[in-house]
VMD Tcl script that builds the backbone (N, CA, C; Angstrom):
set m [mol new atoms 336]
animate dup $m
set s [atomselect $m all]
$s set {name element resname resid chain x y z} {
  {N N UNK 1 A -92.982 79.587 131.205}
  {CA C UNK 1 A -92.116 79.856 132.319}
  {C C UNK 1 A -90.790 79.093 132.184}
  {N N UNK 2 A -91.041 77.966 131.548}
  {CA C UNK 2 A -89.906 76.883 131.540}
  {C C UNK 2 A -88.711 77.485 130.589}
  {N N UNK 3 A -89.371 77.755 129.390}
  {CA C UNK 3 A -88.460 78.880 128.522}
  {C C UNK 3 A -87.390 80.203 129.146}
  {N N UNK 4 A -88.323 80.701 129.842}
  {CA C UNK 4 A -87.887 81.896 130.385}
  {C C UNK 4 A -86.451 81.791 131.272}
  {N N UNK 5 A -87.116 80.656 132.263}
  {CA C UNK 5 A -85.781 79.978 132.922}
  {C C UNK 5 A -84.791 79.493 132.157}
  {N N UNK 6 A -84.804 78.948 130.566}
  {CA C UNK 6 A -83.637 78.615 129.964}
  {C C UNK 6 A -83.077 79.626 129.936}
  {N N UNK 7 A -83.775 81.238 129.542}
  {CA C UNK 7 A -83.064 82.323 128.952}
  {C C UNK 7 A -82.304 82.626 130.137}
  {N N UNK 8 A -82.510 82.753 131.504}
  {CA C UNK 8 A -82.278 83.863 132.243}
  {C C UNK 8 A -80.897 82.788 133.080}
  {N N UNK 9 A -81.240 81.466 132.806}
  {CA C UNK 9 A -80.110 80.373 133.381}
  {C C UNK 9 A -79.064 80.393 132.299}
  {N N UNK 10 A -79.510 80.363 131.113}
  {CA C UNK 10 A -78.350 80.176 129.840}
  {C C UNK 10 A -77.780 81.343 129.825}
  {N N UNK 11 A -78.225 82.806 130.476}
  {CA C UNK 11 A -77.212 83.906 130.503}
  {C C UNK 11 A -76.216 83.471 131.557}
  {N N UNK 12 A -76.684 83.031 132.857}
  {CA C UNK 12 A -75.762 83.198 133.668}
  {C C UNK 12 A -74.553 82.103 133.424}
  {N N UNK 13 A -75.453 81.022 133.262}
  {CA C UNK 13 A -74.540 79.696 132.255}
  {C C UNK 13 A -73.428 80.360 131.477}
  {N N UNK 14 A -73.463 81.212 130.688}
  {CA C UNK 14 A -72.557 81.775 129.858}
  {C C UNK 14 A -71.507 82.390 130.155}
  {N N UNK 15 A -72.251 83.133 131.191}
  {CA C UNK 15 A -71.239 84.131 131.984}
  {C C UNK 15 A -70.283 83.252 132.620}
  {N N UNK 16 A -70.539 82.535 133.930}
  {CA C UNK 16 A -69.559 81.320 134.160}
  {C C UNK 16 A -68.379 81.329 133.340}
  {N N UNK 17 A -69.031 80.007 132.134}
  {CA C UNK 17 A -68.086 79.632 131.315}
  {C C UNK 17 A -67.414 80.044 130.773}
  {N N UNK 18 A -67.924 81.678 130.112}
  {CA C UNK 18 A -66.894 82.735 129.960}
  {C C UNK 18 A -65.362 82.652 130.861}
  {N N UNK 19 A -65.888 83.281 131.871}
  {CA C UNK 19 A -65.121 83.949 132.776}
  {C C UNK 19 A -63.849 82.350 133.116}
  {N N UNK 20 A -64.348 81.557 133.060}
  {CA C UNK 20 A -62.929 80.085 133.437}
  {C C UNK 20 A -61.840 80.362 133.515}
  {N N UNK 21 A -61.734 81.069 132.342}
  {CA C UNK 21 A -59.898 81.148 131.242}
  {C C UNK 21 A -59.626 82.414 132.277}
  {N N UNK 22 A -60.078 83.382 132.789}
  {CA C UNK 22 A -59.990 84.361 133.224}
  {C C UNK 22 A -59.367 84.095 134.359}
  {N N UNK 23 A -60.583 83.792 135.310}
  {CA C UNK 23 A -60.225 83.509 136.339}
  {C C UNK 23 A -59.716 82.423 137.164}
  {N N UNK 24 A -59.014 81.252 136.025}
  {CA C UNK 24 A -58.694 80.231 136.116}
  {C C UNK 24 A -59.736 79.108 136.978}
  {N N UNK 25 A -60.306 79.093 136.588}
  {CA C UNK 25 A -61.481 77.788 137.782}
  {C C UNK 25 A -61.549 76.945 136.135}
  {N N UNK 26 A -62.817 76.052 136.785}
  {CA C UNK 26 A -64.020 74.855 136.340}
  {C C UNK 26 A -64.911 75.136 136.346}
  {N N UNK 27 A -66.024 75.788 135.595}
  {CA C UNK 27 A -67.280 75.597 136.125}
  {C C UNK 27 A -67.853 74.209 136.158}
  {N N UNK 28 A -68.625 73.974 136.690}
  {CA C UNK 28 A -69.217 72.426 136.896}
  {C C UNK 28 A -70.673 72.377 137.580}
  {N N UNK 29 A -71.445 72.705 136.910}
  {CA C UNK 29 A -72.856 73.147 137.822}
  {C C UNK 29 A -73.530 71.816 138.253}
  {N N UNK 30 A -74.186 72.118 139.073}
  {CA C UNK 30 A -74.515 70.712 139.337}
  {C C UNK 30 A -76.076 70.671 139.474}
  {N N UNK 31 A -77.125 69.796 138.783}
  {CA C UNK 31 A -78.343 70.236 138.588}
  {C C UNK 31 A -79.109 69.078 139.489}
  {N N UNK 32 A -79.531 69.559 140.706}
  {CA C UNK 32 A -80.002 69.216 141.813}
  {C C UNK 32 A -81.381 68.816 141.508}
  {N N UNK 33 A -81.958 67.637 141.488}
  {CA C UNK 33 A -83.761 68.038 141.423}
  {C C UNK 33 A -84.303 68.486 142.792}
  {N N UNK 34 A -85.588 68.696 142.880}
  {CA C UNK 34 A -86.718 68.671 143.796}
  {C C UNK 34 A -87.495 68.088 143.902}
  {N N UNK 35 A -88.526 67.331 144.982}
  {CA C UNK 35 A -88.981 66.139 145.227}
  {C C UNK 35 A -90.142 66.164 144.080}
  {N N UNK 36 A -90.754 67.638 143.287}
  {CA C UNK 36 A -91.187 67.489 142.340}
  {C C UNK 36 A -90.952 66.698 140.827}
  {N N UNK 37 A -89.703 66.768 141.151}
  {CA C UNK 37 A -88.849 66.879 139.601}
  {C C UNK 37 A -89.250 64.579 139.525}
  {N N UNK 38 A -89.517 63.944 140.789}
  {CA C UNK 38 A -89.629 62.667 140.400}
  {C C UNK 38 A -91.146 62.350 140.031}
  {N N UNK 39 A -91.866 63.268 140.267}
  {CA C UNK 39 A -93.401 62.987 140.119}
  {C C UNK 39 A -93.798 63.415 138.248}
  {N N UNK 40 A -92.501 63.852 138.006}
  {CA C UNK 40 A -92.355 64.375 136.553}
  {C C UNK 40 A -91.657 64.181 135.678}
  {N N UNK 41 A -90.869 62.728 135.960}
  {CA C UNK 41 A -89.920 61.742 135.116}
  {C C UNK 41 A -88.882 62.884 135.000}
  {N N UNK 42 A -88.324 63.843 136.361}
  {CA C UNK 42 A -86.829 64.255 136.052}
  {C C UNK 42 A -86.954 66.211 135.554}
  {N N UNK 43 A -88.165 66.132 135.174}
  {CA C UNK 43 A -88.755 67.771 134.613}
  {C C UNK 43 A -88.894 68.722 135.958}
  {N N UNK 44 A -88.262 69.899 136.100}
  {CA C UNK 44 A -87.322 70.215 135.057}
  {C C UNK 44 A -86.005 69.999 135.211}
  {N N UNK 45 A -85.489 69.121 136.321}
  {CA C UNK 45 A -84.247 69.182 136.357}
  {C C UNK 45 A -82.996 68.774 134.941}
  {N N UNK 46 A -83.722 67.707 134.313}
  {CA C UNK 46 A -83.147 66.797 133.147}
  {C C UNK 46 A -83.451 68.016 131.834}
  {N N UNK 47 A -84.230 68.702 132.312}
  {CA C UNK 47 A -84.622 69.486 130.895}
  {C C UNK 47 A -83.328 70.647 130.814}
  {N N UNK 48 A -82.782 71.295 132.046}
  {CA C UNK 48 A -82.095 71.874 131.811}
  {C C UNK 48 A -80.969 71.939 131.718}
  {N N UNK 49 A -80.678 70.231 132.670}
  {CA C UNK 49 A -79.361 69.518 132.254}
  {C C UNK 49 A -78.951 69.415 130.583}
  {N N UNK 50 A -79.919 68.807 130.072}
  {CA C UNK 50 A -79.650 68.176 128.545}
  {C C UNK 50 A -79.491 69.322 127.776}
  {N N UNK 51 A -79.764 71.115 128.094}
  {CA C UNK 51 A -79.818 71.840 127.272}
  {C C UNK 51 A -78.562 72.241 127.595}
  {N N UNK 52 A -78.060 72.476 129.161}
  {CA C UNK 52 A -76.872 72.663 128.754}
  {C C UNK 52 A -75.957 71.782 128.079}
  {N N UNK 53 A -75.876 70.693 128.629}
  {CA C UNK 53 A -74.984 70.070 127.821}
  {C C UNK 53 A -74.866 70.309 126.560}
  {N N UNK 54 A -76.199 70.052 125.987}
  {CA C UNK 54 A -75.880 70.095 124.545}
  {C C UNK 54 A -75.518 71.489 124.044}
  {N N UNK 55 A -75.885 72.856 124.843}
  {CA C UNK 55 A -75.779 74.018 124.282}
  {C C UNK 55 A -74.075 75.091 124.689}
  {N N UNK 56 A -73.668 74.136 125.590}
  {CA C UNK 56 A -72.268 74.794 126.739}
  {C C UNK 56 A -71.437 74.400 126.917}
  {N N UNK 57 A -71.717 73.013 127.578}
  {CA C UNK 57 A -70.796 72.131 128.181}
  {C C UNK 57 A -70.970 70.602 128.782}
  {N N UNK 58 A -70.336 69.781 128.312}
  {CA C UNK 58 A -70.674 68.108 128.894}
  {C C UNK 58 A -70.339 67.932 130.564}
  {N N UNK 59 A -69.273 69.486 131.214}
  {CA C UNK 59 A -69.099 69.401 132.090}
  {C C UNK 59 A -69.897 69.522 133.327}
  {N N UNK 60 A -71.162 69.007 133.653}
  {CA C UNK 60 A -72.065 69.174 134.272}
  {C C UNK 60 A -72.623 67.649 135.171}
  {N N UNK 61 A -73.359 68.090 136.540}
  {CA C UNK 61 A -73.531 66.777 137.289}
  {C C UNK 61 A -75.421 66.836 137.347}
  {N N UNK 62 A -75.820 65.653 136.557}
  {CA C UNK 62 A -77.032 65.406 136.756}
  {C C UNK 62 A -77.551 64.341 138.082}
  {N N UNK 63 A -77.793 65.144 138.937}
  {CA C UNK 63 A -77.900 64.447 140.646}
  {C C UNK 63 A -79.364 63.655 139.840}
  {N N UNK 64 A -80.078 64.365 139.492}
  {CA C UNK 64 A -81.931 63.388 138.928}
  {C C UNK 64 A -81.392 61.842 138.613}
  {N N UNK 65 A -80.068 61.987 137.798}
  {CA C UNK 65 A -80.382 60.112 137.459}
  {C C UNK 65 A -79.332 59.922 138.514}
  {N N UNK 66 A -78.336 60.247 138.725}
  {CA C UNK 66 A -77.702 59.558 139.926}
  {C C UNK 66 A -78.365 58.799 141.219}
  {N N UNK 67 A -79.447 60.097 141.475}
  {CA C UNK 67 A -80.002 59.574 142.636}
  {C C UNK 67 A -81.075 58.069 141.979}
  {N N UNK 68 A -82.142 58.521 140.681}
  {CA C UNK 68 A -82.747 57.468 140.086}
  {C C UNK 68 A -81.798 55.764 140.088}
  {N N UNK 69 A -80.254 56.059 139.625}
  {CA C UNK 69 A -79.793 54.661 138.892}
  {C C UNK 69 A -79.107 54.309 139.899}
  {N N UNK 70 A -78.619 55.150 140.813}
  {CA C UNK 70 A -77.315 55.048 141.632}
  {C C UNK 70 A -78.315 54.831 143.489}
  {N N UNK 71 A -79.190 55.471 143.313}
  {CA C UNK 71 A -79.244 55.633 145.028}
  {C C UNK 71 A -81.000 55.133 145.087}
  {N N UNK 72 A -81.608 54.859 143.977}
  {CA C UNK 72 A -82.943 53.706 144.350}
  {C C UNK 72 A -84.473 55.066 144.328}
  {N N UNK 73 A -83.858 56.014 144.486}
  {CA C UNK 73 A -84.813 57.311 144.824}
  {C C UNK 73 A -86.030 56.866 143.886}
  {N N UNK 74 A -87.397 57.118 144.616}
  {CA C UNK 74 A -88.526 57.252 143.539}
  {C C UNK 74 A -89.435 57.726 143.999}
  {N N UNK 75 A -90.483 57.881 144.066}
  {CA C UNK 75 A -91.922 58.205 144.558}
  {C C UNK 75 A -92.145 57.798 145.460}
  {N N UNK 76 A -91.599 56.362 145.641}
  {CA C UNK 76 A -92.200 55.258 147.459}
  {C C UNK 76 A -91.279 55.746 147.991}
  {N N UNK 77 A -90.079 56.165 147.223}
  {CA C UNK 77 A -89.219 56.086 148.987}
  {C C UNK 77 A -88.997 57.695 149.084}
  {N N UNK 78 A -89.085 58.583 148.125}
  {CA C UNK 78 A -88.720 59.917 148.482}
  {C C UNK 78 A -88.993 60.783 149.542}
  {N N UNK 79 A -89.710 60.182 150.109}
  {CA C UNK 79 A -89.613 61.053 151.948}
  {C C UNK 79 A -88.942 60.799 152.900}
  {N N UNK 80 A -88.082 59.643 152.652}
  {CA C UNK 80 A -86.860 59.035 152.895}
  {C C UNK 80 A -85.459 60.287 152.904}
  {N N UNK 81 A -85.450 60.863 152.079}
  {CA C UNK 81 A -84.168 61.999 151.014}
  {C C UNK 81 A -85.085 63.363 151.598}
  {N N UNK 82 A -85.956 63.827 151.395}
  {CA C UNK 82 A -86.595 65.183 151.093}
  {C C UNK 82 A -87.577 65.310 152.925}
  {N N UNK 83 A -87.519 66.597 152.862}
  {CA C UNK 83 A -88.072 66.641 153.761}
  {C C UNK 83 A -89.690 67.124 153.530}
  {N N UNK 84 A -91.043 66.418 154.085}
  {CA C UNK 84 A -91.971 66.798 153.504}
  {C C UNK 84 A -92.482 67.999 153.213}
  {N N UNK 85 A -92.221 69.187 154.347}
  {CA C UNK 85 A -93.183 70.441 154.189}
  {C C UNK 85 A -92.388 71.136 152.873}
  {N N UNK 86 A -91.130 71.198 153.306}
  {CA C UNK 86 A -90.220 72.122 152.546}
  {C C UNK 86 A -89.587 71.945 151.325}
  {N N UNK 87 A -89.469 70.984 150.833}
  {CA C UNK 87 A -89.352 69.783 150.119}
  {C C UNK 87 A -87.211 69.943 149.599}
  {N N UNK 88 A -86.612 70.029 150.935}
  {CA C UNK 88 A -85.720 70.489 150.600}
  {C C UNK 88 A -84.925 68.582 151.060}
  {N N UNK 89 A -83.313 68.520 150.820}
  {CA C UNK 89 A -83.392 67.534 150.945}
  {C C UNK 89 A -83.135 67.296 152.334}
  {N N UNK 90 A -83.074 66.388 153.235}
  {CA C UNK 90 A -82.815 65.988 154.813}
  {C C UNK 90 A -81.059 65.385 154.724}
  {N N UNK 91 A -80.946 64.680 156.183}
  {CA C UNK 91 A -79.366 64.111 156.315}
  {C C UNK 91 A -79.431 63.070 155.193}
  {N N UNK 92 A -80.242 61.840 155.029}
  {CA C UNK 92 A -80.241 61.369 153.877}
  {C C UNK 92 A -80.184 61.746 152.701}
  {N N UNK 93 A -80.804 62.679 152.473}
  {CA C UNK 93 A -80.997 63.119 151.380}
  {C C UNK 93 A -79.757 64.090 150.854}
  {N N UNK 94 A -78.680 64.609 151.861}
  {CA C UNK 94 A -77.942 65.441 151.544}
  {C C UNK 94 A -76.981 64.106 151.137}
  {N N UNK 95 A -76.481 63.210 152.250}
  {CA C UNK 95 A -75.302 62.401 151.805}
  {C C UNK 95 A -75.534 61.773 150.646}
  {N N UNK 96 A -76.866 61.792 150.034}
  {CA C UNK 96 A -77.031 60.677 148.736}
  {C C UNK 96 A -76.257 61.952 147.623}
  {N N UNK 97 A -76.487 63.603 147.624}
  {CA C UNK 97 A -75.974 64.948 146.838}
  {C C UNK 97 A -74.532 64.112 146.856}
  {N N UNK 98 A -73.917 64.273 147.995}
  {CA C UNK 98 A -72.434 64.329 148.376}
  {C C UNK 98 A -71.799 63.279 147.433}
  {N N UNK 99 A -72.581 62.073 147.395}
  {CA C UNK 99 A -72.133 60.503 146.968}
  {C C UNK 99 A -72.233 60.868 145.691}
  {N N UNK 100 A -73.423 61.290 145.033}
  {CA C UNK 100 A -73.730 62.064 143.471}
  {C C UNK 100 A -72.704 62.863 142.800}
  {N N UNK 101 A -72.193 64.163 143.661}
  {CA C UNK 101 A -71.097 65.401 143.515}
  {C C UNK 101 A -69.733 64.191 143.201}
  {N N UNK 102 A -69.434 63.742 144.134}
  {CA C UNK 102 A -68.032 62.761 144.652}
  {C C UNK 102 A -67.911 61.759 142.963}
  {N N UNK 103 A -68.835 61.140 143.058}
  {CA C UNK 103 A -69.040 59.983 142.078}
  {C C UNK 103 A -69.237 60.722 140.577}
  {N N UNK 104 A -69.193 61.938 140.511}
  {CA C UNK 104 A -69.511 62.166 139.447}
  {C C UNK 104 A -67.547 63.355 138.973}
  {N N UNK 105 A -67.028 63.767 140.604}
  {CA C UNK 105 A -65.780 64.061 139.996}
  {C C UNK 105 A -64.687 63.759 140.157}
  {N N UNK 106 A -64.901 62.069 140.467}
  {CA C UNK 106 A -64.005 60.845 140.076}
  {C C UNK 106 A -63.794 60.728 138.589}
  {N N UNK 107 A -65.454 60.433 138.469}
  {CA C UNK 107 A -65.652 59.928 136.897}
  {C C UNK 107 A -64.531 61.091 135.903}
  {N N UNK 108 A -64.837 62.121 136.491}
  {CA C UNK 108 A -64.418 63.343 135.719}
  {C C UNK 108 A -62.993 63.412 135.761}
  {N N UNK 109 A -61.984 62.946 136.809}
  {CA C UNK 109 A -60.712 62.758 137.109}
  {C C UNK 109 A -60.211 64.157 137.800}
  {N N UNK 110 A -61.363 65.191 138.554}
  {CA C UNK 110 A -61.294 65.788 139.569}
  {C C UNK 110 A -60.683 65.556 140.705}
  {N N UNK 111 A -61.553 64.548 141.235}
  {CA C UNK 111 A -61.348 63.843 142.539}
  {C C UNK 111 A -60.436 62.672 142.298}
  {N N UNK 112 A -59.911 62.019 143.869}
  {CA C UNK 112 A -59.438 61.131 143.543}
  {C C UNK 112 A -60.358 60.233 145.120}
}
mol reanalyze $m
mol bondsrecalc $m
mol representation Tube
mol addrep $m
């Protein structure tokens, strides 16, 4: 299944990056985990980060370690960020995205 999702993400991935010059933008995807993705050292969020990068573009925001190095996130505290039934993220959990997105297109010289 994990494969399948590279194929059917690395088309649309493509398409994007294609289209930039065209339509003058950035793509900049930003690869969000799910409260799963920490019970699984980052899988699959990191898996599909690292493929794009290495297969597209360095221009990409990995929220999995931001939130890991930058915002403390782990297993004890993740119900803190995520909300339990749905496992989507809560008000915490969104402003830690925002701080992730922000901090990552500073670094990039996006933002100021």
């Amino acid at each position: 299944m994990f494969n399948n999702s590279i194929g059917v993400l690395g088309k649309c991935f493509y398409k994007f990056k294609s289209e930039e010059i065209i339509y003058n933008y950035t793509f900049i995807p930003v690869f969000h985990p799910t409260k799963n993705d920490f019970w699984d050292n980052g899988f699959p969020t990191n898996s599909l980060y690292y493929w794009y990068i290495n297969n597209i573009s360095t221009s990409a925001i990995n929220l999995y370690e931001f939130f890991v190095k930058n915002e403390s996130i782990n297993t004890k505290n993740l119900l803190n960020y995520y909300w339990l039934l749905d496992g989507h993220n809560n008000a915490k959990g969104y402003a830690a995205f925002t701080r992730g997105v922000e901090w990552k297109l500073k670094g990039m010289g996006i933002a100021k």
